[in-house]
N, C-alpha and C positions, 0 to 999 in steps of 0.2 A: 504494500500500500504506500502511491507515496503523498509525504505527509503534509507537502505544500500544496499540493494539488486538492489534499482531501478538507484543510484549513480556506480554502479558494472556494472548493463548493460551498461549504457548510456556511460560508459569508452569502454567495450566493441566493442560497436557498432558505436561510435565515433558519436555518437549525442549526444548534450545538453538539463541540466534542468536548465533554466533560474530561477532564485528565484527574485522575485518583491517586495521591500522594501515599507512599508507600515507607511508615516508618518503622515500621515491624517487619521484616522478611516471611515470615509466614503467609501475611495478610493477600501477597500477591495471588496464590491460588486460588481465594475467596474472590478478589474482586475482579480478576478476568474471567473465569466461570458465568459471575455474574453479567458482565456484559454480554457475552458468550448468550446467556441464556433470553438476554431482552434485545436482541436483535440489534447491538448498539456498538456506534462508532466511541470509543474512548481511549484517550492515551491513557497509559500507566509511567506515573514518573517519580522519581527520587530526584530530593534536595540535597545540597551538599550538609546542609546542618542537620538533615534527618538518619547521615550514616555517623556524625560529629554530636550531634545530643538527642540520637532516640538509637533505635534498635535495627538500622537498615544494613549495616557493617560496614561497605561501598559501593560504590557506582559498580564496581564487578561482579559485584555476589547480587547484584539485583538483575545483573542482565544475566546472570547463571539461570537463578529463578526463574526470571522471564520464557528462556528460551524452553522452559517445561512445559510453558502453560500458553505459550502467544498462540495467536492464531490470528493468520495473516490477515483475512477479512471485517476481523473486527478492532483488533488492538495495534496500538503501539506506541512505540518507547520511546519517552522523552526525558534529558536531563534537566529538572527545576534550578532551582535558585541555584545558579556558581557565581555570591555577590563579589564586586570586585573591594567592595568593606562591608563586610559581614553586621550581627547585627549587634555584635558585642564592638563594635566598630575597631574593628579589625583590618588590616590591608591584609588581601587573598591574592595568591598567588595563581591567578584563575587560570590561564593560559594551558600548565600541566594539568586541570583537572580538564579542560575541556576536550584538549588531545586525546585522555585518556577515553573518555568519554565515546570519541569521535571512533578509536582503534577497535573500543569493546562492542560496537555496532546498535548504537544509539542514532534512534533516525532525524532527532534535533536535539538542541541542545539551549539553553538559558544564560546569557550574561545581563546579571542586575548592576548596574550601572549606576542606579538610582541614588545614590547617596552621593556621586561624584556632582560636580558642577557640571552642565551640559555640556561645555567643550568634550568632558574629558569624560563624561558617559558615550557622546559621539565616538570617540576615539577609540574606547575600551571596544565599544558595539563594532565597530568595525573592523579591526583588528579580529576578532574571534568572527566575523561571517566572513572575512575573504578566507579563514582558514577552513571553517567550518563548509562551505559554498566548495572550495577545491574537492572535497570530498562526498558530495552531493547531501552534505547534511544542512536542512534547515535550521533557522537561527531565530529565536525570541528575545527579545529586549523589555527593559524596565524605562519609563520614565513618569515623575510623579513619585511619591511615596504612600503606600499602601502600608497605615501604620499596622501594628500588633506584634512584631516578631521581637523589639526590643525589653528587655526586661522588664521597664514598667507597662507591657501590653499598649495602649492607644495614647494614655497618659493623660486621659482627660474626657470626659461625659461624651460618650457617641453625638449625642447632637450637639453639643456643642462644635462638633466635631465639624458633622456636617453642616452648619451652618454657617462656620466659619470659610469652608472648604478648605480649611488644612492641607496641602499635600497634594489638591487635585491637581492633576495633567495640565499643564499651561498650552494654549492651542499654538501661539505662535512657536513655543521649544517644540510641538508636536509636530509639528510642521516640515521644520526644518530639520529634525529628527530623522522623519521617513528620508527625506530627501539623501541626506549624509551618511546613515547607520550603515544600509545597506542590509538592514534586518528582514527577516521576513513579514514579520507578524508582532504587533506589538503591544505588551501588557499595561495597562494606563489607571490611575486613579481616578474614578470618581465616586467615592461614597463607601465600597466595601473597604473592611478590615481582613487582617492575616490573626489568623487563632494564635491565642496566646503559646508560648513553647519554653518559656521560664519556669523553675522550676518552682512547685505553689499555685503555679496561675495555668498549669493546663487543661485544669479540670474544671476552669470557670465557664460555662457559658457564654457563647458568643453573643453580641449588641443582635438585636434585629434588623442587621442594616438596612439600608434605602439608596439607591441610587439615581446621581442625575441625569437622567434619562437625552436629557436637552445638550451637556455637555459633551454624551458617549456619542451622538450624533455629528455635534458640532466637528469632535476629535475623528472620526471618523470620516467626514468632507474634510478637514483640515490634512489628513493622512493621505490622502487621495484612495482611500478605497481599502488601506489597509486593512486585513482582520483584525483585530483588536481582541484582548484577551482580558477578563477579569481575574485577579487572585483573593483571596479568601469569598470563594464560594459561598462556605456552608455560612448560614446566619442569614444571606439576604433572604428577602421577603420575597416569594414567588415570582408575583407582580410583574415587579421591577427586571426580575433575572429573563421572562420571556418580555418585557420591552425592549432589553438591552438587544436580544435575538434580533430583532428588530431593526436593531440599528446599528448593527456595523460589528456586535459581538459574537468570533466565533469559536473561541473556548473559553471554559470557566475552570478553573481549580476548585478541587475537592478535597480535603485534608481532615478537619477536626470531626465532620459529620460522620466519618467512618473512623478514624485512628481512637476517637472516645468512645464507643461500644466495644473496639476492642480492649482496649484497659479496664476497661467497667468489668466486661464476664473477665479477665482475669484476676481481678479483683474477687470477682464473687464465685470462681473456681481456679486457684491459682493451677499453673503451669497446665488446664488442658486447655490447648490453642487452638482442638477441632470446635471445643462450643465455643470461645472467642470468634473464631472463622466461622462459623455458622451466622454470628451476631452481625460481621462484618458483611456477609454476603446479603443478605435479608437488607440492609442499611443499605448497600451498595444500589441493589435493582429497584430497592425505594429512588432512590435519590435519583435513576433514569427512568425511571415510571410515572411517580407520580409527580416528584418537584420538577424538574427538566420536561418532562413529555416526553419525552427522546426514542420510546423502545419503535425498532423496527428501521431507523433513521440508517442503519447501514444497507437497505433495498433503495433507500431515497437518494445516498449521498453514488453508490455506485453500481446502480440499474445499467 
């Protein structure tokens, strides 16, 4: 499947590819099954902080897993967050993770940028898709900041949040962005949050977010057409998640709606990981059925 092509329709035809963040190694099984089972187009992807503070181990032992359970038709494999300053604000040394990435046969990959100054998210963006592009792998970029991943989670009243617009996508950097990155597809802020991953704060409950619908629009004529991508998924309000479809959004990330059923049954049956993956799968074809709409989208996206 290939993935630019499949992110092109799905903008096209205003339906979504959910990507399912994978911080548990196990969990893979459970949630390609699940797509497997609702007829549905989704990536499966690892963050570099999810093999660095959860339970994924690396980018290679997830593409080991991976290649158990892919199936060409319906899934595939993306690398998340490689921030180029992480969110302990860190400088990363993105470059060897993304190669590594590129070698272990990852059909895109993720440089966040976001924390840099535009020039130098420009740069960072570019630098990893002429390498990433040589090798026919597609490239996602960050710009905007999509608060929750830093220690203090949002750090401040969800609406206050949004009312402020904190962090939202500035149209002209958007702009000039597409033009310079040379990204494919690109992840933007307007209104969602990233689940908390501090340690204390994972098991809070995500804001109800809301997104501006009018801005994802704006940013998407400002992109020239770009597909646009939302991060912290789980939380938004229905609604809002098929207007964005709408308008120019066409993948959303999925993390804490499924990685927290799985801590929860390990909680409440330590170490058996088939009822955790039971909990995970059930969550998974929830989250393409009823909240997405999405099951059957892979007869839609490549009839």
């Amino acid at each position: 499947m290939d993935t630019t092509q499949a992110m092109l329709r799905a903008r096209a035809q205003k339906t979504l590819i959910p990507a399912f963040n994978i911080p548990y190694l196990p969990m893979l099984e459970a949630v390609a099954q699940a797509i497997r089972d609702e007829d549905a187009v989704a990536m499966i992807q690892v963050a570099r902080l999810e093999w660095e503070k959860f339970a994924s181990k690396s980018l290679e032992a997830v593409t080991d897993e991976y290649a158990k359970f892919a199936d060409t038709r319906h899934t595939m494999l993306h690398l998340d967050h490689v921030p180029a300053i992480d969110e302990d604000h860190q400088n990363v040394d993105y470059i060897p993770i993304v190669m590594r990435a590129i070698q272990a046969g990852y059909q895109s990959v993720m440089i966040d940028g976001s924390r840099l100054p535009l020039d130098q998210n420009i740069e960072a963006s570019s630098k990893v898709a002429k390498l990433a592009h040589a090798a026919g792998v597609a490239v996602e970029a960050e710009l905007g900041a999509v608060a929750g991943h830093e220690a203090g989670g949002i750090g401040m009243d969800y609406e206050e949040l949004f009312a402020s617009k904190k962090g939202f996508t500035d149209l002209g950097e958007a702009k000039l962005f597409a033009e310079k990155s040379g990204c494919d597809w690109l992840s933007v802020a307007a209104g969602s949050v990233h689940g908390a991953i501090a340690d204390g704060l994972r098991k809070q409950k995500k804001p109800a977010a809301r997104l501006d619908i009018a801005h994802i629009a704006a940013l998407s004529e400002a992109t020239g057409g770009m597909p646009l991508v939302l991060h912290g998924g789980s939380g938004i309000r229905r609604e809002y998640i098929l207007d964005a479809m709408k308008n120019g959004v066409a993948k959303i990330n999925v993390a804490t709606e499924i990685r927290q059923p799985y801590e929860n049954a390990l909680e409440e049956r330590p170490g058996d990981t088939v009822y955790a993956n039971d909990q995970v799968y059930d969550r998974t074809r929830w989250v393409i059925r009823e909240f997405l709409g999405i099951s059957g989208n892979a007869s839609k996206l490549f009839e």
